[in-house]
PDB file of N, CA, C and O in Angstrom:
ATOM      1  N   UNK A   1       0.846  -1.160   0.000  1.00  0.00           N
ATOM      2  CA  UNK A   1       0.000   0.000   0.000  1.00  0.00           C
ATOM      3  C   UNK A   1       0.898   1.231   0.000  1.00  0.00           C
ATOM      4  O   UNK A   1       1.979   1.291   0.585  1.00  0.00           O
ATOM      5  N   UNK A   2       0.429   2.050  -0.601  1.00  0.00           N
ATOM      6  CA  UNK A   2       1.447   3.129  -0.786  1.00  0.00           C
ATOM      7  C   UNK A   2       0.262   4.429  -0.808  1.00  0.00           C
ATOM      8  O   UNK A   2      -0.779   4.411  -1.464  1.00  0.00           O
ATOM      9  N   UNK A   3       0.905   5.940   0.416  1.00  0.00           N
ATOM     10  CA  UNK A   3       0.136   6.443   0.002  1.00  0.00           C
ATOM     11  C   UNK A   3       0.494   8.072  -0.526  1.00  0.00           C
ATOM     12  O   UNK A   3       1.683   8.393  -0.537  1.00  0.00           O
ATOM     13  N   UNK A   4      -0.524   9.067  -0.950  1.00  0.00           N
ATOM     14  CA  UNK A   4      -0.538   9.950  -2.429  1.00  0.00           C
ATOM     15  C   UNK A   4      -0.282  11.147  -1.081  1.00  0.00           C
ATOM     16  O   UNK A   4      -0.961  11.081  -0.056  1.00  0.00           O
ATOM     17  N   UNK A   5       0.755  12.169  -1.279  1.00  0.00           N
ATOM     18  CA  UNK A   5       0.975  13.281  -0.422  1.00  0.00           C
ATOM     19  C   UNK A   5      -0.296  14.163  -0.907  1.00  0.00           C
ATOM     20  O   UNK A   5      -1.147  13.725  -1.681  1.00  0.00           O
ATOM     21  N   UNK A   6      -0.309  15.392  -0.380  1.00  0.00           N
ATOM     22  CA  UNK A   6      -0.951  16.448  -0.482  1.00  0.00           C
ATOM     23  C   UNK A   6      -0.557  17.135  -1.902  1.00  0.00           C
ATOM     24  O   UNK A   6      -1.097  18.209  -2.168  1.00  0.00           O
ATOM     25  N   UNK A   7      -0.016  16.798  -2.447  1.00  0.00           N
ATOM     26  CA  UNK A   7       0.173  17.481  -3.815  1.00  0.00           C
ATOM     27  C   UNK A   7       0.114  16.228  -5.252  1.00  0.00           C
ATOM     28  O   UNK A   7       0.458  16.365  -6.427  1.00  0.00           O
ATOM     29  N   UNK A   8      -0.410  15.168  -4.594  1.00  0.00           N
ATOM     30  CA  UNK A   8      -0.773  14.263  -5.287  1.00  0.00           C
ATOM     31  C   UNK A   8      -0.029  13.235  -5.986  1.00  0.00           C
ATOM     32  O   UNK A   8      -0.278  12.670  -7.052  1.00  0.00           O
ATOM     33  N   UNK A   9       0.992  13.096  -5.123  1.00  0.00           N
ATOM     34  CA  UNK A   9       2.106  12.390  -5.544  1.00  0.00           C
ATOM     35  C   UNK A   9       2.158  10.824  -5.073  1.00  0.00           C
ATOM     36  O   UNK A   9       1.306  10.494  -4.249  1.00  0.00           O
ATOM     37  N   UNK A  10       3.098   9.814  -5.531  1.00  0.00           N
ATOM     38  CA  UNK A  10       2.952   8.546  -4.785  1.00  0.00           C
ATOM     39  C   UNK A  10       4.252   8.242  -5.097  1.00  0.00           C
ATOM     40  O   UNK A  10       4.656   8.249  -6.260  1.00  0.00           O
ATOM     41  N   UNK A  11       4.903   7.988  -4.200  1.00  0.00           N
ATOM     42  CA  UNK A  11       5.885   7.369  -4.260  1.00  0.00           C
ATOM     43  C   UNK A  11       6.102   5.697  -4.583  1.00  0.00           C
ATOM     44  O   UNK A  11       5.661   4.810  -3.853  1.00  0.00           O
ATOM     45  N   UNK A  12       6.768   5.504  -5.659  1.00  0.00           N
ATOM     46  CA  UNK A  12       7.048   3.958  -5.785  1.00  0.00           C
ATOM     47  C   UNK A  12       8.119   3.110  -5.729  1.00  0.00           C
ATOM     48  O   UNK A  12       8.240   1.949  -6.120  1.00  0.00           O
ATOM     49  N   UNK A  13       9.043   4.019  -5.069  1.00  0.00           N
ATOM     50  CA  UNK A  13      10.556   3.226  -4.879  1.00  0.00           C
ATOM     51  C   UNK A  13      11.727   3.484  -5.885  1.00  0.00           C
ATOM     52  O   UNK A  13      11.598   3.986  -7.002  1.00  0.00           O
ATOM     53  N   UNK A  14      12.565   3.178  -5.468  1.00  0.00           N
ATOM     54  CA  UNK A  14      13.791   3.064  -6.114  1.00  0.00           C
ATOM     55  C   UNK A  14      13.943   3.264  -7.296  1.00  0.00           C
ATOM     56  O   UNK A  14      14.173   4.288  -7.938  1.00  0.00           O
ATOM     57  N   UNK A  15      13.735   1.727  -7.701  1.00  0.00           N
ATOM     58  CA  UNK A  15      13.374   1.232  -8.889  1.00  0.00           C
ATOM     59  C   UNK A  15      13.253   1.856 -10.159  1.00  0.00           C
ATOM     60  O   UNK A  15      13.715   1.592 -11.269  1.00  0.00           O
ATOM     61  N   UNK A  16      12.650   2.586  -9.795  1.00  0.00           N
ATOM     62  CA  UNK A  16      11.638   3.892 -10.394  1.00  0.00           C
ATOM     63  C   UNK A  16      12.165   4.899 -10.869  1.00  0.00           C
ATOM     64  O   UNK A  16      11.990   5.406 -11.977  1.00  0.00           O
ATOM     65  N   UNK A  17      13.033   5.307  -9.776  1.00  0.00           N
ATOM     66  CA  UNK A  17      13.658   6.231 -10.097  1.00  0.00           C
ATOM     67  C   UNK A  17      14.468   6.608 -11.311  1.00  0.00           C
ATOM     68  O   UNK A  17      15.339   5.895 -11.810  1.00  0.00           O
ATOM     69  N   UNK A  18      14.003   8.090 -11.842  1.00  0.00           N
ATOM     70  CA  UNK A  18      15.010   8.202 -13.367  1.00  0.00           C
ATOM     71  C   UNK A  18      14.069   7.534 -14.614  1.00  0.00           C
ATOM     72  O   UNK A  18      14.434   7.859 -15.744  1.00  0.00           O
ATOM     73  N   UNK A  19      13.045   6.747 -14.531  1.00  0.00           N
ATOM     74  CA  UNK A  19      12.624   6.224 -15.253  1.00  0.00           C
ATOM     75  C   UNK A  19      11.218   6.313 -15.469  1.00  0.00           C
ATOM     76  O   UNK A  19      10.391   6.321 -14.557  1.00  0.00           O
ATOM     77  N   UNK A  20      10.839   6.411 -17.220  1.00  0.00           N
ATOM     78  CA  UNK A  20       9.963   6.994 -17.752  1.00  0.00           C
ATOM     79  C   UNK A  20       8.515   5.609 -17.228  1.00  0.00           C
ATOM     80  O   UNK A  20       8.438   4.405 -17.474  1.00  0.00           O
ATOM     81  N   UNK A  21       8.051   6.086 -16.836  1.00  0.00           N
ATOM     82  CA  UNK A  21       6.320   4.961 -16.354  1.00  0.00           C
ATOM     83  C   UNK A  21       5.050   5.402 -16.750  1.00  0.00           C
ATOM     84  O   UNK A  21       4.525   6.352 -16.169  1.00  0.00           O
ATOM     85  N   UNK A  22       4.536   4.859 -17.608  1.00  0.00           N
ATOM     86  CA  UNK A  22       2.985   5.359 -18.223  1.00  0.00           C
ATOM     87  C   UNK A  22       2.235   5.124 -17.115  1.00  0.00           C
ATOM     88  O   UNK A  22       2.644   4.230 -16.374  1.00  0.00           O
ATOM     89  N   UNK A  23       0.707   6.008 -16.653  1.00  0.00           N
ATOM     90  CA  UNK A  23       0.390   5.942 -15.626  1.00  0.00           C
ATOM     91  C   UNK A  23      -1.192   6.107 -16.585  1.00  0.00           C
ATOM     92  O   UNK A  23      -1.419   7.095 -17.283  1.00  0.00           O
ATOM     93  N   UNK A  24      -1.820   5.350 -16.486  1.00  0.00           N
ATOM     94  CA  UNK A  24      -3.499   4.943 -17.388  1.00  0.00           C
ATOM     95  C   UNK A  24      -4.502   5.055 -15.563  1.00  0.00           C
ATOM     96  O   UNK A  24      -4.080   4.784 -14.439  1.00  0.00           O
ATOM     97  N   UNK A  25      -5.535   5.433 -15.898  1.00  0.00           N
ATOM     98  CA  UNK A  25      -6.707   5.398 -14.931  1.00  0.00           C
ATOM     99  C   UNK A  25      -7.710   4.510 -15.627  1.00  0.00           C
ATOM    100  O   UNK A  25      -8.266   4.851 -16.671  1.00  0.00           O
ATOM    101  N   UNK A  26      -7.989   2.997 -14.823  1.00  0.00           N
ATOM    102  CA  UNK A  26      -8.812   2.030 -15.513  1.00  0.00           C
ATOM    103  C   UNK A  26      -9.667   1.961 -14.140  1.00  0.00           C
ATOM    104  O   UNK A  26      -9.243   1.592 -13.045  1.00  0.00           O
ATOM    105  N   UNK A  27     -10.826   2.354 -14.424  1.00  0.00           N
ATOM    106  CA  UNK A  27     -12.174   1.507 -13.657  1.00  0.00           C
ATOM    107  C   UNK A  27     -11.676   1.684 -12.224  1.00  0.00           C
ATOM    108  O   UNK A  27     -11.536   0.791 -11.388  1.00  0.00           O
ATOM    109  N   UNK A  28     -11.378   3.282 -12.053  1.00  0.00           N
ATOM    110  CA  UNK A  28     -11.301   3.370 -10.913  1.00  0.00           C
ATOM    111  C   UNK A  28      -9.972   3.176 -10.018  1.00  0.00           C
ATOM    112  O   UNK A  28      -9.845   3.560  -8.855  1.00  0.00           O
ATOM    113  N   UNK A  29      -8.967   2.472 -10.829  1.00  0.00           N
ATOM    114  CA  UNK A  29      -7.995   2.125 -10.137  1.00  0.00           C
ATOM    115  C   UNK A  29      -6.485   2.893 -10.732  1.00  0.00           C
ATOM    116  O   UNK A  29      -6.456   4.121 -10.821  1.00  0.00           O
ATOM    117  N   UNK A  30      -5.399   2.146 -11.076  1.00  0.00           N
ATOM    118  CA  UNK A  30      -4.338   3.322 -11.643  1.00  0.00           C
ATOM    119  C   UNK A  30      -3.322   2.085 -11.953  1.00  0.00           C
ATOM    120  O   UNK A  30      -2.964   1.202 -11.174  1.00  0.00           O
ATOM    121  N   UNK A  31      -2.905   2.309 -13.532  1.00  0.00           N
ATOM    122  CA  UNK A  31      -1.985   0.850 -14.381  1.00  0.00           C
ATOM    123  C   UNK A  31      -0.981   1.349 -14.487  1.00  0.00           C
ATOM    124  O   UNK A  31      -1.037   2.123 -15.443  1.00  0.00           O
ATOM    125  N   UNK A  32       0.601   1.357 -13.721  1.00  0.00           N
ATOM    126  CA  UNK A  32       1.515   2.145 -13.865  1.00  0.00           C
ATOM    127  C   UNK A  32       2.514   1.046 -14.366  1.00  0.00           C
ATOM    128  O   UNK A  32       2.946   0.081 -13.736  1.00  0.00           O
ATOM    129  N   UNK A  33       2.796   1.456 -15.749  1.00  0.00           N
ATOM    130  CA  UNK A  33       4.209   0.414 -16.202  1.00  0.00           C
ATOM    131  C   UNK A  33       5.506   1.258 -17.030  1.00  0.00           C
ATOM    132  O   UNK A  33       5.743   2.429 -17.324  1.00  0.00           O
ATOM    133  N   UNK A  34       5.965   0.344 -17.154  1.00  0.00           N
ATOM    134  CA  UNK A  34       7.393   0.861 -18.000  1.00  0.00           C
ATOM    135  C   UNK A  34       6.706   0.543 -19.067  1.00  0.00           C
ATOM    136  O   UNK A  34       7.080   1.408 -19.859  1.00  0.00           O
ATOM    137  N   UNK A  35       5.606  -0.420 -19.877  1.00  0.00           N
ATOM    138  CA  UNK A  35       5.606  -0.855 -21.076  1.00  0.00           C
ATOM    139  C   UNK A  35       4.611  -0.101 -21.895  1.00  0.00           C
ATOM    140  O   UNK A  35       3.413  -0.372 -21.820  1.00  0.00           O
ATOM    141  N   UNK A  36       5.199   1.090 -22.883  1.00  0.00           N
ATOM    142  CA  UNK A  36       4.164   1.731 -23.601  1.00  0.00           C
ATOM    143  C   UNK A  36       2.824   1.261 -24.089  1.00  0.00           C
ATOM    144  O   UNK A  36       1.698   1.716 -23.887  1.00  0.00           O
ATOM    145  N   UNK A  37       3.339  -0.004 -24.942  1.00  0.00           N
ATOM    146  CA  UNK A  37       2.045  -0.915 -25.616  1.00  0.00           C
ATOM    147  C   UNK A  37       1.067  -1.036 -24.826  1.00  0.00           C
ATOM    148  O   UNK A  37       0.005  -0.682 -25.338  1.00  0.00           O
ATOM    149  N   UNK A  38       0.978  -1.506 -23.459  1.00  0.00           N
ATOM    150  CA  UNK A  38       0.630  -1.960 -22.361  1.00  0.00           C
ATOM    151  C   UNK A  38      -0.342  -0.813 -21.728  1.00  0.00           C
ATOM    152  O   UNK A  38      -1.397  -1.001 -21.123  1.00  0.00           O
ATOM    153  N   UNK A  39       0.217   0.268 -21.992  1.00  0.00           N
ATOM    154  CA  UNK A  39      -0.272   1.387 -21.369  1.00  0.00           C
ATOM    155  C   UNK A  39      -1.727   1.957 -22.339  1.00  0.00           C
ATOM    156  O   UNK A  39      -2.865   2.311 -22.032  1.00  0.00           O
ATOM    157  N   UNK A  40      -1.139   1.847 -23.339  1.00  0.00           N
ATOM    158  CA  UNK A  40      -1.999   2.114 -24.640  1.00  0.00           C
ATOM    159  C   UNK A  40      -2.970   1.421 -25.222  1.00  0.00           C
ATOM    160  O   UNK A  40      -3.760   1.866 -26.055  1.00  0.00           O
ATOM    161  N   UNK A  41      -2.908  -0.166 -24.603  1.00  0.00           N
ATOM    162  CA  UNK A  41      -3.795  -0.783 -24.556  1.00  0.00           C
ATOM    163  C   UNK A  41      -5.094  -0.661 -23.539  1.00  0.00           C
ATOM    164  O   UNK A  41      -6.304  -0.769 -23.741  1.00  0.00           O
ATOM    165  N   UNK A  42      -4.142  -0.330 -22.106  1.00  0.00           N
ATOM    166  CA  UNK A  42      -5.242  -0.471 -20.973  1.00  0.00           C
ATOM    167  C   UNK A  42      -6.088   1.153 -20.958  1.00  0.00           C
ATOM    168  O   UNK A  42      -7.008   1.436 -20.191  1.00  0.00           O
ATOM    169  N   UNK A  43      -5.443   2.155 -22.103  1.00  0.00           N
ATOM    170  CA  UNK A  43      -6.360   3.112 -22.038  1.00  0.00           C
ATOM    171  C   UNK A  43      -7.606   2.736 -23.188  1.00  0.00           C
ATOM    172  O   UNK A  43      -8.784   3.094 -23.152  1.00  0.00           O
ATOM    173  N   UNK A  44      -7.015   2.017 -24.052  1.00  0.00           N
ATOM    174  CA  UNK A  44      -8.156   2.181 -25.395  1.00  0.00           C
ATOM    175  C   UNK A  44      -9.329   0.758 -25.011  1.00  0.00           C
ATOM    176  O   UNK A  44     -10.300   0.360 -25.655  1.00  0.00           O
ATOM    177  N   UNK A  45      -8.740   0.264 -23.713  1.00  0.00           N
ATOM    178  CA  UNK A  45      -9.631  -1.215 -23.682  1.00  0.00           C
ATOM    179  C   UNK A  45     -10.189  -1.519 -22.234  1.00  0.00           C
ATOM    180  O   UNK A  45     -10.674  -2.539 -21.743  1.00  0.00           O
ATOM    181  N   UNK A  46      -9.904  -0.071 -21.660  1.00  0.00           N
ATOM    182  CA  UNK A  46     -10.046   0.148 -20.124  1.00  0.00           C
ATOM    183  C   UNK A  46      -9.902  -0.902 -19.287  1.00  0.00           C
ATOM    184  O   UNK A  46      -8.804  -1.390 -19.021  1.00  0.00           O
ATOM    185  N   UNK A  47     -11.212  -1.389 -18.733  1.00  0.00           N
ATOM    186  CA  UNK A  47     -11.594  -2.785 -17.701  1.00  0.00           C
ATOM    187  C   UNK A  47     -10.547  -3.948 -17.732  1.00  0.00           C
ATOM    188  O   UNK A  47      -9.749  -4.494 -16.970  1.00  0.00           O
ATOM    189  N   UNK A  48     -11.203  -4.072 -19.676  1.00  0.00           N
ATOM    190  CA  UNK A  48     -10.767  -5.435 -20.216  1.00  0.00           C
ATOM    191  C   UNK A  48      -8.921  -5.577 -20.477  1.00  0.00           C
ATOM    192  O   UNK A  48      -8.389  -6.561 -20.990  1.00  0.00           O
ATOM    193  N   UNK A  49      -8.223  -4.403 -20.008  1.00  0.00           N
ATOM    194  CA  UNK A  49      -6.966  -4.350 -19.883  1.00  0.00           C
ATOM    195  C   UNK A  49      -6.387  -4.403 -18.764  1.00  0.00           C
ATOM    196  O   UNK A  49      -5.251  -4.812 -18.522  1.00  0.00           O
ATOM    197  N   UNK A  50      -7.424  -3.850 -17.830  1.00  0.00           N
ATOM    198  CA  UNK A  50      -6.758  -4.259 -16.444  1.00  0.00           C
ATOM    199  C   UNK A  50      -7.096  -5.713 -16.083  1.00  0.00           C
ATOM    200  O   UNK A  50      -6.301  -6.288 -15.340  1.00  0.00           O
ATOM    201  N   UNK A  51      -8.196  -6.386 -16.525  1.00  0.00           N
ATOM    202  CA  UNK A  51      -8.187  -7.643 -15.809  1.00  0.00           C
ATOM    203  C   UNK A  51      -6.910  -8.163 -16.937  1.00  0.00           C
ATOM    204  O   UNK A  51      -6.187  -8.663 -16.075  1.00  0.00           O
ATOM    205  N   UNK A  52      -6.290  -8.347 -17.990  1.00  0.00           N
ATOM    206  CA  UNK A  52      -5.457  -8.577 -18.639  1.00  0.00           C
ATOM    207  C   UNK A  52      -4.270  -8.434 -17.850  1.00  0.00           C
ATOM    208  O   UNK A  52      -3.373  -9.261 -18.012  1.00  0.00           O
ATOM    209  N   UNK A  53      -4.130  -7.495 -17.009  1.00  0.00           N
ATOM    210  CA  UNK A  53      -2.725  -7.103 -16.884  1.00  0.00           C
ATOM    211  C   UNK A  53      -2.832  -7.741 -14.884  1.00  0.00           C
ATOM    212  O   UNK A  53      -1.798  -7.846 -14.224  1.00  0.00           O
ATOM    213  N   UNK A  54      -4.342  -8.094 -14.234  1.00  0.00           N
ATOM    214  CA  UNK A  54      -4.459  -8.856 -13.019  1.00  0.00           C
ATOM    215  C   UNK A  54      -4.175 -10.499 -13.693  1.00  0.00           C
ATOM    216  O   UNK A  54      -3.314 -11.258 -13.248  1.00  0.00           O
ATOM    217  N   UNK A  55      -4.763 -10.705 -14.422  1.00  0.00           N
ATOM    218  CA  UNK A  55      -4.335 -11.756 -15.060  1.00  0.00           C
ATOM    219  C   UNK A  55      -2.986 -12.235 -15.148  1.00  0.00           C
ATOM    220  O   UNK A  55      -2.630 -13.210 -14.487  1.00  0.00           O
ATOM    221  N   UNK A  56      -2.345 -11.727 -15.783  1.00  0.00           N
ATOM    222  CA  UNK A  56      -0.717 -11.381 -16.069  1.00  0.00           C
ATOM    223  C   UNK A  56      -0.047 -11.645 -14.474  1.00  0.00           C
ATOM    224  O   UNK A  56       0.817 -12.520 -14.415  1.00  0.00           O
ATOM    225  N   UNK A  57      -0.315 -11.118 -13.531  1.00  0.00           N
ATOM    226  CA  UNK A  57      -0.045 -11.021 -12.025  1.00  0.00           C
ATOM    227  C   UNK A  57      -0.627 -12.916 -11.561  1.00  0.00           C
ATOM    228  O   UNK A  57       0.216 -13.787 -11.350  1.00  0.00           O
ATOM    229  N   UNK A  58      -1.124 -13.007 -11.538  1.00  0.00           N
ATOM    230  CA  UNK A  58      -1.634 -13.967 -11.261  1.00  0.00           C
ATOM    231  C   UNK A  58      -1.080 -14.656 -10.761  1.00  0.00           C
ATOM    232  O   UNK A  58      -0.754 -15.063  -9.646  1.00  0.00           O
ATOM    233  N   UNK A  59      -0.845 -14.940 -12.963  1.00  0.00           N
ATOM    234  CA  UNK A  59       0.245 -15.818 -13.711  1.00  0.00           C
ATOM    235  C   UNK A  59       1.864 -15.717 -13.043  1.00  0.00           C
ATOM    236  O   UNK A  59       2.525 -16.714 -12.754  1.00  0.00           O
ATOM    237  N   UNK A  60       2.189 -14.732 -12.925  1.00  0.00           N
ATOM    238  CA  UNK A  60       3.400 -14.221 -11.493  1.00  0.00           C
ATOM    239  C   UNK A  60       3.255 -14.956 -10.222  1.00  0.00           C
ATOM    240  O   UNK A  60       3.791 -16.011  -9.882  1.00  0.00           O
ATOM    241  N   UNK A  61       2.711 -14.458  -9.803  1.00  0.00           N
ATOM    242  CA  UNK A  61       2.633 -14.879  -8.187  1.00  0.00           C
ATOM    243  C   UNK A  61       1.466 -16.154  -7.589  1.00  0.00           C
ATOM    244  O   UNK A  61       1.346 -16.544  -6.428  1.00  0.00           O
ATOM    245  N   UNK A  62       0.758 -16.576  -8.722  1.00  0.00           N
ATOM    246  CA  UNK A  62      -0.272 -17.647  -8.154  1.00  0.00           C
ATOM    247  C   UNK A  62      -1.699 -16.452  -7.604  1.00  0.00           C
ATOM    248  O   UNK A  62      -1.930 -15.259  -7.405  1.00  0.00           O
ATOM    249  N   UNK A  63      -2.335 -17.801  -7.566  1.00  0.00           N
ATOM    250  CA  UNK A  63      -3.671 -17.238  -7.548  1.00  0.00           C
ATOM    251  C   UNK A  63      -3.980 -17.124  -5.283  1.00  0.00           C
ATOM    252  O   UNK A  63      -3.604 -17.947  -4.447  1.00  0.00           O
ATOM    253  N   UNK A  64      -4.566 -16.121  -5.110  1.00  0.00           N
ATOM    254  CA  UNK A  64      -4.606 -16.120  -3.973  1.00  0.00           C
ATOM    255  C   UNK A  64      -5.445 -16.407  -2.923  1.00  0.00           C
ATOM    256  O   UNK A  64      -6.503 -15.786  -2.824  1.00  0.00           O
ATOM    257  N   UNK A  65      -5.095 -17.370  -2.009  1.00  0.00           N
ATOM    258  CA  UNK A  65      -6.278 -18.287  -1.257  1.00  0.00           C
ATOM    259  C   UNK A  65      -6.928 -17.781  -0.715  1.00  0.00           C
ATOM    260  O   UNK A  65      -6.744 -16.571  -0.589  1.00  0.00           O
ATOM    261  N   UNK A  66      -8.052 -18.405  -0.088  1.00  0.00           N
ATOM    262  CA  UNK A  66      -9.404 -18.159  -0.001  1.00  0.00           C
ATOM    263  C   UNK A  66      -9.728 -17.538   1.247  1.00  0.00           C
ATOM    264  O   UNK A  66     -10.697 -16.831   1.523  1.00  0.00           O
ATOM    265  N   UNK A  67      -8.870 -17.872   1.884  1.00  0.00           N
ATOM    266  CA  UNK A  67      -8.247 -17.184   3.421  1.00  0.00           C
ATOM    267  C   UNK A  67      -8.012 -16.007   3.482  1.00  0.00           C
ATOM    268  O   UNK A  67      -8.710 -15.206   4.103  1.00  0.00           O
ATOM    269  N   UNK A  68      -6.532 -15.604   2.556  1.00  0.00           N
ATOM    270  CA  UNK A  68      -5.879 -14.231   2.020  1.00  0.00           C
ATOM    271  C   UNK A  68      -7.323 -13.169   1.527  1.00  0.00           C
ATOM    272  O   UNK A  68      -7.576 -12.087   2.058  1.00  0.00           O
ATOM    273  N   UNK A  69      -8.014 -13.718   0.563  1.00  0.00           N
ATOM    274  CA  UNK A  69      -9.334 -12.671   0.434  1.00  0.00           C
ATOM    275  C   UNK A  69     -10.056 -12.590   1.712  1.00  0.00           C
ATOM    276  O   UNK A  69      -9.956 -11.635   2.483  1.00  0.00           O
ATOM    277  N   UNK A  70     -10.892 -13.779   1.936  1.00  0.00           N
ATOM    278  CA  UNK A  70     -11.366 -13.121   3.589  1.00  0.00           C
ATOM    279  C   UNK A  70     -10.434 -11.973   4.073  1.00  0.00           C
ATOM    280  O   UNK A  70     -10.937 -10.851   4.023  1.00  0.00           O
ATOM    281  N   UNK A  71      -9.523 -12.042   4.403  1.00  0.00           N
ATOM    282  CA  UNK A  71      -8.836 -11.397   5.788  1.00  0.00           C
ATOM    283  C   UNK A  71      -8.639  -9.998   4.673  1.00  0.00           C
ATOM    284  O   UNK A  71      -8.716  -8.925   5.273  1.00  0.00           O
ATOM    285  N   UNK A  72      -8.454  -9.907   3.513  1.00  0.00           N
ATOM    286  CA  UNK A  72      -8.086  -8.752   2.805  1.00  0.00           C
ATOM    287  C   UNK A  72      -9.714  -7.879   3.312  1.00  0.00           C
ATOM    288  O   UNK A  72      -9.742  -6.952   4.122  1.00  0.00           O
ATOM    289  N   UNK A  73     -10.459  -8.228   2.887  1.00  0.00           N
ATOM    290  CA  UNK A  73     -12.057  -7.934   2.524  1.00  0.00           C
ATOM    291  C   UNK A  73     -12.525  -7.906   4.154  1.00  0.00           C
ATOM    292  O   UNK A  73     -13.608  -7.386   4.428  1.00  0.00           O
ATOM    293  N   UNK A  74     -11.866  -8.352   4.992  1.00  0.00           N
ATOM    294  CA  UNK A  74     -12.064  -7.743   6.391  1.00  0.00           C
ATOM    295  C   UNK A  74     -11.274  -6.850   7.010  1.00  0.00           C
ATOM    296  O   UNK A  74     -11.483  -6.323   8.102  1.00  0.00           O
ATOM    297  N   UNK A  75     -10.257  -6.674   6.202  1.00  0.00           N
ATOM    298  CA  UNK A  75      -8.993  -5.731   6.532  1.00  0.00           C
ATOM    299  C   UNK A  75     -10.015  -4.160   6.575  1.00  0.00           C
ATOM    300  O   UNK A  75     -10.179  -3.281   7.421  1.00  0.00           O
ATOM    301  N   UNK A  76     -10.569  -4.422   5.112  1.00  0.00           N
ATOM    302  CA  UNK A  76     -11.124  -2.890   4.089  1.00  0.00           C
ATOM    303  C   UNK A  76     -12.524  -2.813   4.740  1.00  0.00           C
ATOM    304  O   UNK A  76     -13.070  -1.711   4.776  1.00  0.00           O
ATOM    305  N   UNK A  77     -13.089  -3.790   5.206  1.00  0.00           N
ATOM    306  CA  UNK A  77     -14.487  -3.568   5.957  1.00  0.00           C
ATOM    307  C   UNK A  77     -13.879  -2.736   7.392  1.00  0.00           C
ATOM    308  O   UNK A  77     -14.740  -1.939   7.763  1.00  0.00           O
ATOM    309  N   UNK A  78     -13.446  -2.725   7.707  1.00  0.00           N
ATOM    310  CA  UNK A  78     -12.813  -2.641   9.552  1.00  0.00           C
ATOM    311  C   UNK A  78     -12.296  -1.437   9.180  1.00  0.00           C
ATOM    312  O   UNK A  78     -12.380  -0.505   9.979  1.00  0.00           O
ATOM    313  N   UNK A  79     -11.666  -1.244   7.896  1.00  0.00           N
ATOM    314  CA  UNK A  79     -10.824   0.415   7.893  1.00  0.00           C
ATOM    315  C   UNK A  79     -11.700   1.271   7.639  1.00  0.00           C
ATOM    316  O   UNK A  79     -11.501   2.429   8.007  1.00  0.00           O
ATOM    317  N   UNK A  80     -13.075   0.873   6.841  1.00  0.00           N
ATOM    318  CA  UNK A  80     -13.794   2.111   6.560  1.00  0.00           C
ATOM    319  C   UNK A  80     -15.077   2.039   7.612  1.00  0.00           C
ATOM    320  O   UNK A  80     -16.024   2.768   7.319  1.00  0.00           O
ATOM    321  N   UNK A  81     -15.180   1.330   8.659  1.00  0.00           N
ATOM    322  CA  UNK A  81     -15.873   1.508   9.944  1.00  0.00           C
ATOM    323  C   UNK A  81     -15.007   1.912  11.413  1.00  0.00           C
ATOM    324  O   UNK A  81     -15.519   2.057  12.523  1.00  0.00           O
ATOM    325  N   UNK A  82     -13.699   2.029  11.093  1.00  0.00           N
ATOM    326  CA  UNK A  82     -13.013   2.218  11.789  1.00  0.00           C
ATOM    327  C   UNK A  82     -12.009   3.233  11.950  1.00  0.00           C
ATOM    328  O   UNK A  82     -11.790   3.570  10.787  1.00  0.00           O
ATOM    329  N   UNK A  83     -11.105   4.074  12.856  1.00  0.00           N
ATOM    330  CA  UNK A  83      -9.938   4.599  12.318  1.00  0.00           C
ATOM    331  C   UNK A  83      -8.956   4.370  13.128  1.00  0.00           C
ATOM    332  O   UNK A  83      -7.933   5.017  13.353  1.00  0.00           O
ATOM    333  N   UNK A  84      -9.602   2.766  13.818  1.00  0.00           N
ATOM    334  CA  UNK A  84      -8.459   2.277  15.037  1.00  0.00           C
ATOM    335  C   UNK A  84      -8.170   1.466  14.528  1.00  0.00           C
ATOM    336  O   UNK A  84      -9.041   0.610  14.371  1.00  0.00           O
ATOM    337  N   UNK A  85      -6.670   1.173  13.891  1.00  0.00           N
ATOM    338  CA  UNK A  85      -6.139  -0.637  13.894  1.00  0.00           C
ATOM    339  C   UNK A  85      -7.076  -1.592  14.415  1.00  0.00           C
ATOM    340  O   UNK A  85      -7.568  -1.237  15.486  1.00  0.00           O
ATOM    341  N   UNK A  86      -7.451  -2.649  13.995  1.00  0.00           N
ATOM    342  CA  UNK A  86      -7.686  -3.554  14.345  1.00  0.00           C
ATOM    343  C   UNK A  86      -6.589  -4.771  14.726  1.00  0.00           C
ATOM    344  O   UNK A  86      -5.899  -5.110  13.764  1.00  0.00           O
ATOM    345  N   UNK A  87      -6.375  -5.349  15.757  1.00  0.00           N
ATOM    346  CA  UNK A  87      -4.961  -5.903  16.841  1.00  0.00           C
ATOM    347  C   UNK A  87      -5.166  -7.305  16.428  1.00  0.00           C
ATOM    348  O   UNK A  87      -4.443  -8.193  16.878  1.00  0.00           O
TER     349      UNK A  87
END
């Protein structure tokens, strides 16, 4: 999780640094890559480029258990009824 300063910025590491990153707004969310094509796709094909490019992730890291969603999806229920950590 990473979060946006007061002047609307986000920091993404290192990595990053010095280097050119297309930044697309799909369905609410934000597709930041090094890969032009990629970028140009997920603007002209919105949705259907980001699940392409969750897809792509997936395929990376495996698909994520059934557990990991619960506890994610109770993480985000608890933060927006809450503004105390939950322990």
């Amino acid at each position: 999780m990473r979060k946006v300063d007061s002047k609307g910025r986000l920091f993404l590491g290192r990595c990053y640094a010095g280097r050119t990153v297309y930044v697309v707004e799909v369905g609410g969310g934000l597709v930041v890559t090094r890969d032009r094509d990629l970028a140009e796709r997920a603007r002209a094909l919105g949705v259907k480029a980001l699940l392409e490019v969750y897809y792509r992730l997936l395929d990376l890291v495996g698909e994520p258990a059934a557990e990991d969603i619960e506890r994610a999806v109770e993480e985000a229920v608890w933060r927006d009824v809450s503004s105390t950590p939950r322990s």
